[in-house]
PDB file of N, CA, C and O in Angstrom:
ATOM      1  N   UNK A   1      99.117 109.022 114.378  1.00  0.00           N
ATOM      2  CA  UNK A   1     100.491 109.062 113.915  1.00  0.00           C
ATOM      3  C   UNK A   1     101.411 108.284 114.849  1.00  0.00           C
ATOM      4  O   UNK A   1     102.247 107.484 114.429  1.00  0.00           O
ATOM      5  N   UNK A   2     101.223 108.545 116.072  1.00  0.00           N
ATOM      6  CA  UNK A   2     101.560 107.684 117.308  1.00  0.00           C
ATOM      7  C   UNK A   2     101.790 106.366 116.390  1.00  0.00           C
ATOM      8  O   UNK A   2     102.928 106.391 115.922  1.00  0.00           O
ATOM      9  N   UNK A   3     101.001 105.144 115.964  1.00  0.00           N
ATOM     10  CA  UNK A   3     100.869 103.961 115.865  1.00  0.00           C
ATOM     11  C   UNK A   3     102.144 103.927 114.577  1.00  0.00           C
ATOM     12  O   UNK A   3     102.909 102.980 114.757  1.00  0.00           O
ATOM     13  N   UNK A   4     102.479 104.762 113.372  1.00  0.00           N
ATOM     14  CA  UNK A   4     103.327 104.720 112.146  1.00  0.00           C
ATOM     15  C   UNK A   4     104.611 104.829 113.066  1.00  0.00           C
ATOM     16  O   UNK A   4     105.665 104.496 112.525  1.00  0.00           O
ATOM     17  N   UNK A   5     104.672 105.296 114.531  1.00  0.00           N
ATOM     18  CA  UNK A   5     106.149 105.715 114.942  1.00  0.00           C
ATOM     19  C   UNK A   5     106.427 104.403 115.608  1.00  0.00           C
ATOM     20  O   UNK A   5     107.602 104.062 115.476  1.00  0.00           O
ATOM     21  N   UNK A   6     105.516 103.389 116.431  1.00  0.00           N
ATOM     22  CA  UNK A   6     106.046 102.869 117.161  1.00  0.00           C
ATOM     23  C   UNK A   6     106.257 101.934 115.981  1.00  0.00           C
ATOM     24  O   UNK A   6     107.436 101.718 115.699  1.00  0.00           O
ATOM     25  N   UNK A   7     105.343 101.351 115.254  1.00  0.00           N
ATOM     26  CA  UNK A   7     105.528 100.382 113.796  1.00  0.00           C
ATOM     27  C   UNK A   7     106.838 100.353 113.062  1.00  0.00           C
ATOM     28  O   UNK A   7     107.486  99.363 112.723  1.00  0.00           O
ATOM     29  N   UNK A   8     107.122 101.711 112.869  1.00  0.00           N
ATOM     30  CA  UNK A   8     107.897 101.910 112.201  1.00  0.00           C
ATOM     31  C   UNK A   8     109.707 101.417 113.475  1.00  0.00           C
ATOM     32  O   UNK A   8     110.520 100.624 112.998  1.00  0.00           O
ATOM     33  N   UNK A   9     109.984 102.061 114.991  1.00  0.00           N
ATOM     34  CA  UNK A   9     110.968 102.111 115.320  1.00  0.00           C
ATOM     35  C   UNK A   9     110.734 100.358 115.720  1.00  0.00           C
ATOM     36  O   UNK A   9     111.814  99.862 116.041  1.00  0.00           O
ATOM     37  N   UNK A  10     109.729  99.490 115.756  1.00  0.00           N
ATOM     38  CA  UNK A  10     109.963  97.951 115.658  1.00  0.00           C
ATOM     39  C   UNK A  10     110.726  97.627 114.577  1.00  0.00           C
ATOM     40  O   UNK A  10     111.809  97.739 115.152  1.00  0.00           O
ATOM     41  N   UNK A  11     110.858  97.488 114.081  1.00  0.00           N
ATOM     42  CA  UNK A  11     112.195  96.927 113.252  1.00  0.00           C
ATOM     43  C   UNK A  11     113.406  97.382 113.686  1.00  0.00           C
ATOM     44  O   UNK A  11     113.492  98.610 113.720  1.00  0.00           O
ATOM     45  N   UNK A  12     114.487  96.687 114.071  1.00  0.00           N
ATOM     46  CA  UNK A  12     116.242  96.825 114.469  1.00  0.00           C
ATOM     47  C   UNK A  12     116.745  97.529 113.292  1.00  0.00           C
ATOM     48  O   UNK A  12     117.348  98.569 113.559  1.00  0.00           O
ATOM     49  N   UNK A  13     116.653  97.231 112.086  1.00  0.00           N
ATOM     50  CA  UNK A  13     117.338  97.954 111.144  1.00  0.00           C
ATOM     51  C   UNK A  13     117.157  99.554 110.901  1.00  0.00           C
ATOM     52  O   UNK A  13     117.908 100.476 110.583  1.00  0.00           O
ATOM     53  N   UNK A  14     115.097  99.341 111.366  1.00  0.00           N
ATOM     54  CA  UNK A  14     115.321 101.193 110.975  1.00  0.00           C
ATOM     55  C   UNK A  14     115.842 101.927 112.053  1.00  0.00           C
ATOM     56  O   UNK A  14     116.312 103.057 111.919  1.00  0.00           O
ATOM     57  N   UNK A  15     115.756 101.182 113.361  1.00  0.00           N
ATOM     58  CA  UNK A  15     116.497 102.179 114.272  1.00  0.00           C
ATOM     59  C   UNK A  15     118.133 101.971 114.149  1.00  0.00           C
ATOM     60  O   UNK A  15     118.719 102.480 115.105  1.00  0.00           O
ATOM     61  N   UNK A  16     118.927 101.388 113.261  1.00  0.00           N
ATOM     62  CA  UNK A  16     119.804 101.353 112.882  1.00  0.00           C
ATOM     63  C   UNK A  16     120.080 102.562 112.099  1.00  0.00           C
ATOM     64  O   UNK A  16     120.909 103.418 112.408  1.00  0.00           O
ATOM     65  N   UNK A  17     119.170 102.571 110.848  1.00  0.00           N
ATOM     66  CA  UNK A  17     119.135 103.686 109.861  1.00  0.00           C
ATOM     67  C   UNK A  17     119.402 104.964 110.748  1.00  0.00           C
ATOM     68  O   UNK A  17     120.468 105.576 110.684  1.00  0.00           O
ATOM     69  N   UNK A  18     118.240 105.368 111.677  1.00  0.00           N
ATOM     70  CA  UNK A  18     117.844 106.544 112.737  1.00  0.00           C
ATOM     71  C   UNK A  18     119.332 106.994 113.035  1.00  0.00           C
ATOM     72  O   UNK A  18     119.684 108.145 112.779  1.00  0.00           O
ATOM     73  N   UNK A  19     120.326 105.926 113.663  1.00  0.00           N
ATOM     74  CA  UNK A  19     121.437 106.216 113.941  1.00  0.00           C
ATOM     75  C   UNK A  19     122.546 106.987 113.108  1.00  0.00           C
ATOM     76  O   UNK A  19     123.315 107.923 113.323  1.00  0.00           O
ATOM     77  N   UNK A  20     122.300 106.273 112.221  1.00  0.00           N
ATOM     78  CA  UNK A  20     122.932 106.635 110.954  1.00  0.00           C
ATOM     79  C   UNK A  20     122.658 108.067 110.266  1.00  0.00           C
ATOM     80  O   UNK A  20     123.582 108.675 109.723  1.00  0.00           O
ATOM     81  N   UNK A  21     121.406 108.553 110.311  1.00  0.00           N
ATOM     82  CA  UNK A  21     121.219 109.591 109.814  1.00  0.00           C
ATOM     83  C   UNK A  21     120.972 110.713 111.060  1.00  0.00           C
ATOM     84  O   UNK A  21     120.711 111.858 110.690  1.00  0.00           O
ATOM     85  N   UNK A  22     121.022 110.524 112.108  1.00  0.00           N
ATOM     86  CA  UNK A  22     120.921 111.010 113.534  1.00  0.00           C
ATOM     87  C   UNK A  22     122.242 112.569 113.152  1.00  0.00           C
ATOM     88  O   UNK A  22     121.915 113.674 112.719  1.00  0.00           O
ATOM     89  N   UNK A  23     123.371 112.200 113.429  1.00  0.00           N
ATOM     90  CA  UNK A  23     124.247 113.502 113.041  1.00  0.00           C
ATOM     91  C   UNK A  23     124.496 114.453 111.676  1.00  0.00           C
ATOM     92  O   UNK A  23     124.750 115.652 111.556  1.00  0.00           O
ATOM     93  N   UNK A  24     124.319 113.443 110.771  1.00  0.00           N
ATOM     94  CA  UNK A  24     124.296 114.353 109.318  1.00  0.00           C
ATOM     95  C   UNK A  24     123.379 113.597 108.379  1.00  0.00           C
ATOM     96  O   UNK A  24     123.091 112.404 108.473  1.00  0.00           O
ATOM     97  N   UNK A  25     123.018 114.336 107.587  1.00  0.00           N
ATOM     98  CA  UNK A  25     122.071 114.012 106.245  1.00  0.00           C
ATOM     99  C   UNK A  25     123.346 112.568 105.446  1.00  0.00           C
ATOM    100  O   UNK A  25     124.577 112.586 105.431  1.00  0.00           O
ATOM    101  N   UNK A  26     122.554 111.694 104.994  1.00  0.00           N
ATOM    102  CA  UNK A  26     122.837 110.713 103.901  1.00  0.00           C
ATOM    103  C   UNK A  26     122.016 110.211 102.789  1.00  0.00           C
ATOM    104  O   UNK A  26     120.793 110.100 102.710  1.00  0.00           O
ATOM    105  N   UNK A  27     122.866 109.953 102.019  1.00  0.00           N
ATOM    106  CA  UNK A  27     122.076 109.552 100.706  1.00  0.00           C
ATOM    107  C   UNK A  27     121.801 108.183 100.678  1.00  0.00           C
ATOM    108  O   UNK A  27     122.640 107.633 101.390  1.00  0.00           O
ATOM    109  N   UNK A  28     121.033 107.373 100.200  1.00  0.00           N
ATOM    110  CA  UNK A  28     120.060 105.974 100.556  1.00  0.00           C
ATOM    111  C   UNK A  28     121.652 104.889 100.150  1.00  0.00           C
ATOM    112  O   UNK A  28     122.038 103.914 100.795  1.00  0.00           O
ATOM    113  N   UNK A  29     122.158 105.367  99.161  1.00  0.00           N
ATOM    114  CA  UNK A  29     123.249 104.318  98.784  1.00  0.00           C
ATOM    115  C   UNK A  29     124.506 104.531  99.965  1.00  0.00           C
ATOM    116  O   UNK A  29     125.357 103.693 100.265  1.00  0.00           O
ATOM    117  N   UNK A  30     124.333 106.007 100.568  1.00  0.00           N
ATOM    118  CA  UNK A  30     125.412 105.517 102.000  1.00  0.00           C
ATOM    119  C   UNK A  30     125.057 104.798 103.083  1.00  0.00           C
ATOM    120  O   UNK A  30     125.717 104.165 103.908  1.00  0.00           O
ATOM    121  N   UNK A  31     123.540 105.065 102.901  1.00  0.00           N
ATOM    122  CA  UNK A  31     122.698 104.217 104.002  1.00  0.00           C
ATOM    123  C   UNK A  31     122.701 102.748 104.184  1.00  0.00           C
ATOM    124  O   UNK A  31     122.662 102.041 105.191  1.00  0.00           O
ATOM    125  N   UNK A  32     122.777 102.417 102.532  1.00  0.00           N
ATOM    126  CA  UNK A  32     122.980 100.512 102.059  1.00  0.00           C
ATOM    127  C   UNK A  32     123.764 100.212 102.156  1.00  0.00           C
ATOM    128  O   UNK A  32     123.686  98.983 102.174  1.00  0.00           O
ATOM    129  N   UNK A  33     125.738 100.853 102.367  1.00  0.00           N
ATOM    130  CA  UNK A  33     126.774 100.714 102.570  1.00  0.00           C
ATOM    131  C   UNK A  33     126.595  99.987 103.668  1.00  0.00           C
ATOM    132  O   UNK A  33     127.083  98.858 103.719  1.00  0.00           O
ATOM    133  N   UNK A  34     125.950 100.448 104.608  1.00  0.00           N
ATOM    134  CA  UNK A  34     126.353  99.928 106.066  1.00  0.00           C
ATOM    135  C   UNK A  34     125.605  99.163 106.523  1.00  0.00           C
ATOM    136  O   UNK A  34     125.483  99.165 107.748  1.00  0.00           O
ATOM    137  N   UNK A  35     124.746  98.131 105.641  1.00  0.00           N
ATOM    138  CA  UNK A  35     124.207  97.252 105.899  1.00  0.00           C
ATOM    139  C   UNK A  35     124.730  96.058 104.386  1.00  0.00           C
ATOM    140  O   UNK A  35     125.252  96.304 103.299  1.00  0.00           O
ATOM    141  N   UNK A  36     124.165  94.497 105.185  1.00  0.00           N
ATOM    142  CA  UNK A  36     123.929  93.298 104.082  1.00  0.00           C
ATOM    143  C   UNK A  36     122.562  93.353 103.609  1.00  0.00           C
ATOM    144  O   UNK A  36     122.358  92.195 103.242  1.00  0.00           O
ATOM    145  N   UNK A  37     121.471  94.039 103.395  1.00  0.00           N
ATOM    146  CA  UNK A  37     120.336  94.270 102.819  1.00  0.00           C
ATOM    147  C   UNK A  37     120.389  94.376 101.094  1.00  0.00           C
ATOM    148  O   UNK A  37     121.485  94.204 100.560  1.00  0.00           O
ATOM    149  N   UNK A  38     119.731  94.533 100.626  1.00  0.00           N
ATOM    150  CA  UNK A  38     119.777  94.915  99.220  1.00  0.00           C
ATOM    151  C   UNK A  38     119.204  96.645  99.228  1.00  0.00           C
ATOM    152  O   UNK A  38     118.406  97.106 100.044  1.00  0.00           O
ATOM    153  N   UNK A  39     119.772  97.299  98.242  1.00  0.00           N
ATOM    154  CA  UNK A  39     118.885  98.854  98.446  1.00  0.00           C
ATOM    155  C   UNK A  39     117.710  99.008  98.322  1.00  0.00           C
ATOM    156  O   UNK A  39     117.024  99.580  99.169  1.00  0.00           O
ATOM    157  N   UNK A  40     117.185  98.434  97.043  1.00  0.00           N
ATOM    158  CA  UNK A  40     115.199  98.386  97.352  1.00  0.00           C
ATOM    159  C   UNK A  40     114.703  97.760  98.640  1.00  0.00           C
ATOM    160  O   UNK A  40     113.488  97.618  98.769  1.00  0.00           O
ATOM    161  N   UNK A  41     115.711  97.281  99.827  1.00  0.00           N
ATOM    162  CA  UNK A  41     115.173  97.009 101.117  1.00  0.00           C
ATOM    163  C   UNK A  41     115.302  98.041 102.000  1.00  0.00           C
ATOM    164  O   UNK A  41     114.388  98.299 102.783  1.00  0.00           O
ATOM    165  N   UNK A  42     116.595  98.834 101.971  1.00  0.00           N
ATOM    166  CA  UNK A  42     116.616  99.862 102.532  1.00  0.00           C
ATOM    167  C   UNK A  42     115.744 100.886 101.859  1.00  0.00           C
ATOM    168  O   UNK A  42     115.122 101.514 102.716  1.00  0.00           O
ATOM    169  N   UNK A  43     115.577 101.130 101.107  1.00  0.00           N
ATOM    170  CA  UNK A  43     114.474 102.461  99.869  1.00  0.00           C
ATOM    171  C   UNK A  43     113.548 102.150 101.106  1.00  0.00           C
ATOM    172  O   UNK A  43     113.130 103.121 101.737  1.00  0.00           O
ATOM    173  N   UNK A  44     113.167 100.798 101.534  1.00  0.00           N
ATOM    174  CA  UNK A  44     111.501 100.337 101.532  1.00  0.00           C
ATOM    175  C   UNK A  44     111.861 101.006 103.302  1.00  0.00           C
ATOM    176  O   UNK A  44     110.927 101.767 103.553  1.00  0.00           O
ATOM    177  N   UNK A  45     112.693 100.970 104.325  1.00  0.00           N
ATOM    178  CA  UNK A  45     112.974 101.341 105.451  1.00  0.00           C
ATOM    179  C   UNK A  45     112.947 102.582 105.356  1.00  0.00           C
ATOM    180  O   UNK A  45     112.278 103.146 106.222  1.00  0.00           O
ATOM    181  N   UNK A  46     113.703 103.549 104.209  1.00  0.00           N
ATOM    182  CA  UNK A  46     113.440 104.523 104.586  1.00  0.00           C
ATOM    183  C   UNK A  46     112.081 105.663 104.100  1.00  0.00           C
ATOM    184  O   UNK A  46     111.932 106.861 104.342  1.00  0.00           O
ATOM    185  N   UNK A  47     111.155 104.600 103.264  1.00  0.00           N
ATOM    186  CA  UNK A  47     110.118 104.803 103.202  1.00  0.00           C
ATOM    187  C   UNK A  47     108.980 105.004 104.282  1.00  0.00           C
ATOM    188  O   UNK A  47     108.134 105.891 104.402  1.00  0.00           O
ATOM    189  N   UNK A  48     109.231 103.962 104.967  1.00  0.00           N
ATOM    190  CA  UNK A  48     108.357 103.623 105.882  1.00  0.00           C
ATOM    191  C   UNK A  48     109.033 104.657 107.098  1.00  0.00           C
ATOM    192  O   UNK A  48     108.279 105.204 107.903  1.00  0.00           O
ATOM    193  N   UNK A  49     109.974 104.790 107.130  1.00  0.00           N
ATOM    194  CA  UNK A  49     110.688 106.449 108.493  1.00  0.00           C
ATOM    195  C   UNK A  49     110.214 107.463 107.891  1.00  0.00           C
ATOM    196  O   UNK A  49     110.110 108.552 108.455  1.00  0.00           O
ATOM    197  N   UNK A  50     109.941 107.301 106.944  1.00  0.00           N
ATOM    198  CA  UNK A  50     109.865 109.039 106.054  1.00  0.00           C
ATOM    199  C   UNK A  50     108.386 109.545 106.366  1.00  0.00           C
ATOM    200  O   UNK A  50     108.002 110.715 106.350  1.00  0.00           O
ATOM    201  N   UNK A  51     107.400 108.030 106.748  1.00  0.00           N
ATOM    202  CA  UNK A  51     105.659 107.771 106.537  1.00  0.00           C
ATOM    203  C   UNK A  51     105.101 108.589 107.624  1.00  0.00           C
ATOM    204  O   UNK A  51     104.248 109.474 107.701  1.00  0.00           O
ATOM    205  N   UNK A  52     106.279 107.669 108.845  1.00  0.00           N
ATOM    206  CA  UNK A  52     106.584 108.307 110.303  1.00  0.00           C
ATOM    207  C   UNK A  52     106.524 109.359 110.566  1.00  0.00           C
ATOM    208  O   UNK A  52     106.459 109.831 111.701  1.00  0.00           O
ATOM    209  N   UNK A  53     106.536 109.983 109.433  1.00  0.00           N
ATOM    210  CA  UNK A  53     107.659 111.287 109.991  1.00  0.00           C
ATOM    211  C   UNK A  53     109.030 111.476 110.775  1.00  0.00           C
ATOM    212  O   UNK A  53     109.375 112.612 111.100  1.00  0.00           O
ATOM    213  N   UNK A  54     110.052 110.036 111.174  1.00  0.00           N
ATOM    214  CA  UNK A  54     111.234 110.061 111.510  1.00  0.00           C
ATOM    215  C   UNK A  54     112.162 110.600 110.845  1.00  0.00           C
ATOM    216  O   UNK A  54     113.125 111.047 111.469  1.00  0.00           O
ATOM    217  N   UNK A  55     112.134 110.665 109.919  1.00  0.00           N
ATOM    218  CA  UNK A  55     113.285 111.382 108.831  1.00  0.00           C
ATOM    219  C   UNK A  55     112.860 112.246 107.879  1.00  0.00           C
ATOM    220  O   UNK A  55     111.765 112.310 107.321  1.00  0.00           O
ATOM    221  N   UNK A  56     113.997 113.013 107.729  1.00  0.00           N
ATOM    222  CA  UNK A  56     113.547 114.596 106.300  1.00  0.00           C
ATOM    223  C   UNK A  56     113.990 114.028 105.183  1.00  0.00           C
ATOM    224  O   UNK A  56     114.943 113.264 105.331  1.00  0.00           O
ATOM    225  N   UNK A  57     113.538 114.192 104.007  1.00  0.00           N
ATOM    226  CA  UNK A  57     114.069 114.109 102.789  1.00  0.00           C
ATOM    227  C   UNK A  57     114.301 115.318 102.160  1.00  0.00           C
ATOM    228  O   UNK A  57     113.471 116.224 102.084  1.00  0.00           O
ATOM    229  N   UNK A  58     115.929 115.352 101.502  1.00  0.00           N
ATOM    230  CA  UNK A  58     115.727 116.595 100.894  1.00  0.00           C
ATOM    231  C   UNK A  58     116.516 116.235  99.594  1.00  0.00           C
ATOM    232  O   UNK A  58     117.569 115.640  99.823  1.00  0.00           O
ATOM    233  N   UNK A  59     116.250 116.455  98.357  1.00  0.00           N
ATOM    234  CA  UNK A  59     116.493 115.998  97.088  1.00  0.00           C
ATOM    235  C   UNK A  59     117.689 117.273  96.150  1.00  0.00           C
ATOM    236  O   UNK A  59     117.445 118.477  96.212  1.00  0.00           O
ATOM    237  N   UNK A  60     118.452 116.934  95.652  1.00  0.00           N
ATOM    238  CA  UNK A  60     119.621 117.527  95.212  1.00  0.00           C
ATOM    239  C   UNK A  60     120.341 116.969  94.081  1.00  0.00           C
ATOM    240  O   UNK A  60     121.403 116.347  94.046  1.00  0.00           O
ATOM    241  N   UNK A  61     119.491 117.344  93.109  1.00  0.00           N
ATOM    242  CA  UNK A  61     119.754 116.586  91.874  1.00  0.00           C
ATOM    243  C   UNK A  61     119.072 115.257  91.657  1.00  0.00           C
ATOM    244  O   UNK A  61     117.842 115.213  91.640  1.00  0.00           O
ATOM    245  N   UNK A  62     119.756 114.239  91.499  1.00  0.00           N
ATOM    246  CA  UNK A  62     119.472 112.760  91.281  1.00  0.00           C
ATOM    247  C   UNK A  62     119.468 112.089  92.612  1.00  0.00           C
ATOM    248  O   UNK A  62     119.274 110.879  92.731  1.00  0.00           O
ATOM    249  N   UNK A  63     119.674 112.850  93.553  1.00  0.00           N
ATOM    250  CA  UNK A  63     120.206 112.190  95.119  1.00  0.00           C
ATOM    251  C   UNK A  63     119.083 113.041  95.918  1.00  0.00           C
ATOM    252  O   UNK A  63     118.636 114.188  95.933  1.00  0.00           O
ATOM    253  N   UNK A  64     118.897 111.838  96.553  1.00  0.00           N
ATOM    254  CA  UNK A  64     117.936 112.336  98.085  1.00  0.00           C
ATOM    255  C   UNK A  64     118.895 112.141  99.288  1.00  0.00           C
ATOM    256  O   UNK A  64     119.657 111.196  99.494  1.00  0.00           O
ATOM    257  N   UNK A  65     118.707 113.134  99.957  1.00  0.00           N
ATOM    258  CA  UNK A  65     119.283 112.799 101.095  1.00  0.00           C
ATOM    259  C   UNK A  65     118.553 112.865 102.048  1.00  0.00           C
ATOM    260  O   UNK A  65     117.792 113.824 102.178  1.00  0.00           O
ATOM    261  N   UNK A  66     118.620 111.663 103.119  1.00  0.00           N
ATOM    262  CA  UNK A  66     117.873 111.505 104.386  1.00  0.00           C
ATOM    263  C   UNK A  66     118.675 111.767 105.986  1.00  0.00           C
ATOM    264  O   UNK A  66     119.711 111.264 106.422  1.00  0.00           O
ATOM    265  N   UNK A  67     117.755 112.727 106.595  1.00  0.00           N
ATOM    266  CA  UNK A  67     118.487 113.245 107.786  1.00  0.00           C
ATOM    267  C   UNK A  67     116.908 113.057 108.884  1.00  0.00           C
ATOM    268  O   UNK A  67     115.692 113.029 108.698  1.00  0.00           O
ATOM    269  N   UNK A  68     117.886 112.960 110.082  1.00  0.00           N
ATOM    270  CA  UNK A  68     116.971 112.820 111.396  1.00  0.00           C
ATOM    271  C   UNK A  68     115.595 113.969 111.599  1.00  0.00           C
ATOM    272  O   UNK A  68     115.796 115.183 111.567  1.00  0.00           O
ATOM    273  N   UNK A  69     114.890 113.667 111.704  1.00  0.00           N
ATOM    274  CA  UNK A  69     113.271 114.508 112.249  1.00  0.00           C
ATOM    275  C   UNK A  69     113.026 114.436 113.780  1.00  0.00           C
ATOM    276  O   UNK A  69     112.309 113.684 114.441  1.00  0.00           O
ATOM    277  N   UNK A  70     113.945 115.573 114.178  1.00  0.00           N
ATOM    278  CA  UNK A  70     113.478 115.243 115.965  1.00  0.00           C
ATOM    279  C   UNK A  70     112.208 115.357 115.851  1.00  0.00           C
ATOM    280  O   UNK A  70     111.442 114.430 116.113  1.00  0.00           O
ATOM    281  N   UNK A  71     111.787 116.651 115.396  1.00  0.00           N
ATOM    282  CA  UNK A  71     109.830 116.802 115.654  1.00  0.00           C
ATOM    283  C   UNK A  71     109.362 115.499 116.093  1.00  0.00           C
ATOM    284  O   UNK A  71     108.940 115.131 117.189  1.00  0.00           O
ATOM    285  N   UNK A  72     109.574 114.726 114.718  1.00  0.00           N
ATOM    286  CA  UNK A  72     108.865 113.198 114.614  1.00  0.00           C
ATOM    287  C   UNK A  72     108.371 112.608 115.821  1.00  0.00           C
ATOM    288  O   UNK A  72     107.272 112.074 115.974  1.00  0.00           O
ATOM    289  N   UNK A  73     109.585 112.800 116.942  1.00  0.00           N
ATOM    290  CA  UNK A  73     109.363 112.025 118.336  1.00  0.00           C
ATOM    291  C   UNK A  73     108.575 112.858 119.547  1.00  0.00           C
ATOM    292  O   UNK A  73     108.409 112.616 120.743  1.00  0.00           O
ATOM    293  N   UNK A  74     108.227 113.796 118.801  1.00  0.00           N
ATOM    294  CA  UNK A  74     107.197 114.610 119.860  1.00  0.00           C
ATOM    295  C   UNK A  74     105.875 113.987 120.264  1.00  0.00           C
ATOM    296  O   UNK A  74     105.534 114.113 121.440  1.00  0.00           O
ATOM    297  N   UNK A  75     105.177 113.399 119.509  1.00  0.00           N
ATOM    298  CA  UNK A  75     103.782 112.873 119.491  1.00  0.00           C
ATOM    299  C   UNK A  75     104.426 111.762 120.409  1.00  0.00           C
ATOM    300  O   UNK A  75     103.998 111.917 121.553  1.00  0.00           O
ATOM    301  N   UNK A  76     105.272 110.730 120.326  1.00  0.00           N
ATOM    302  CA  UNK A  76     105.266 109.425 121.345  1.00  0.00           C
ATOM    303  C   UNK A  76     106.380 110.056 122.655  1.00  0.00           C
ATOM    304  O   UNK A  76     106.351 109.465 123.734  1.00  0.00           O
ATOM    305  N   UNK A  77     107.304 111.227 122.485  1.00  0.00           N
ATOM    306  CA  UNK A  77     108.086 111.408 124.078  1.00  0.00           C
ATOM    307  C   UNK A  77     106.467 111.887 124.864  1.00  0.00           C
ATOM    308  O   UNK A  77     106.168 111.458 125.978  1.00  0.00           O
ATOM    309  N   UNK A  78     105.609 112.762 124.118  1.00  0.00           N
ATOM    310  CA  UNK A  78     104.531 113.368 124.765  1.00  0.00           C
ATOM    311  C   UNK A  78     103.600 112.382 125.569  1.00  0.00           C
ATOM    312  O   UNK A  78     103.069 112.755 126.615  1.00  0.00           O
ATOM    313  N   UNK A  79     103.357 110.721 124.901  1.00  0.00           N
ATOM    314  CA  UNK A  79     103.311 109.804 125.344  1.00  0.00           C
ATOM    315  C   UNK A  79     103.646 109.300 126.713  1.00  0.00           C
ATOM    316  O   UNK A  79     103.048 109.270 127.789  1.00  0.00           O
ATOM    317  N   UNK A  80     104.900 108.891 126.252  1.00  0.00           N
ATOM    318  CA  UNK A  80     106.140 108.227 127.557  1.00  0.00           C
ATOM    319  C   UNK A  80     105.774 109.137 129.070  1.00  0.00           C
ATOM    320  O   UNK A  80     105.448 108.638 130.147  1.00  0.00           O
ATOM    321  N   UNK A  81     105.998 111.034 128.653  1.00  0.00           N
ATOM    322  CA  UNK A  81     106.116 111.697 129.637  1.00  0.00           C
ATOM    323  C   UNK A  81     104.856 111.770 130.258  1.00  0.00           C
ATOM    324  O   UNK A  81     104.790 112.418 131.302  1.00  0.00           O
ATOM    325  N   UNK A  82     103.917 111.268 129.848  1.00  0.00           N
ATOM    326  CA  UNK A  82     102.321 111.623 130.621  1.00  0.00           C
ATOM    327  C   UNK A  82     102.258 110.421 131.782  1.00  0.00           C
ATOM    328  O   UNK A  82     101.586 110.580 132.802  1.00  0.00           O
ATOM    329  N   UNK A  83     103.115 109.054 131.498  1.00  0.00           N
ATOM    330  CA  UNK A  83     103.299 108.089 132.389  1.00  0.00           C
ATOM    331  C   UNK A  83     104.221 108.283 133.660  1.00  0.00           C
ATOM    332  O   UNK A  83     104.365 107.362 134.464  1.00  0.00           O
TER     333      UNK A  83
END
């Protein structure tokens, strides 16, 4: 799982996203607001955080909303801290 986290926080944009959904839950079209991407590019970012396990999805009607997964970063801080 290690290898989907570091894969995944290489890209600038998804650790952009991370930021973004870091204090409160958002829905993918507030997420595309704050970028020049198209949304099936962001869908595909926050696909690939979701794979991670970096982010929660939680669905509410027609809307998903995506919020931060500290857990997620347990397997690679557990990493870092053994160095």
């Amino acid at each position: 799982m290690i290898e989907k986290v570091i894969q995944a926080l290489s890209e600038p944009k998804r650790r952009e996203i991370l930021q973004l959904v870091y204090e409160k839950e958002l829905t993918s079209s507030s997420i595309a607001s704050n970028f020049e991407i198209s949304a099936p590019a962001i869908s595909q970012h926050l696909k690939v955080l979701e794979g991670a396990g970096l982010v929660i999805v939680r669905k509410e009607g027609t809307k998903r909303y995506y919020g931060f997964k500290k857990e997620g970063f347990a397997e690679l801080k557990q990493f870092i801290d053994h160095f």
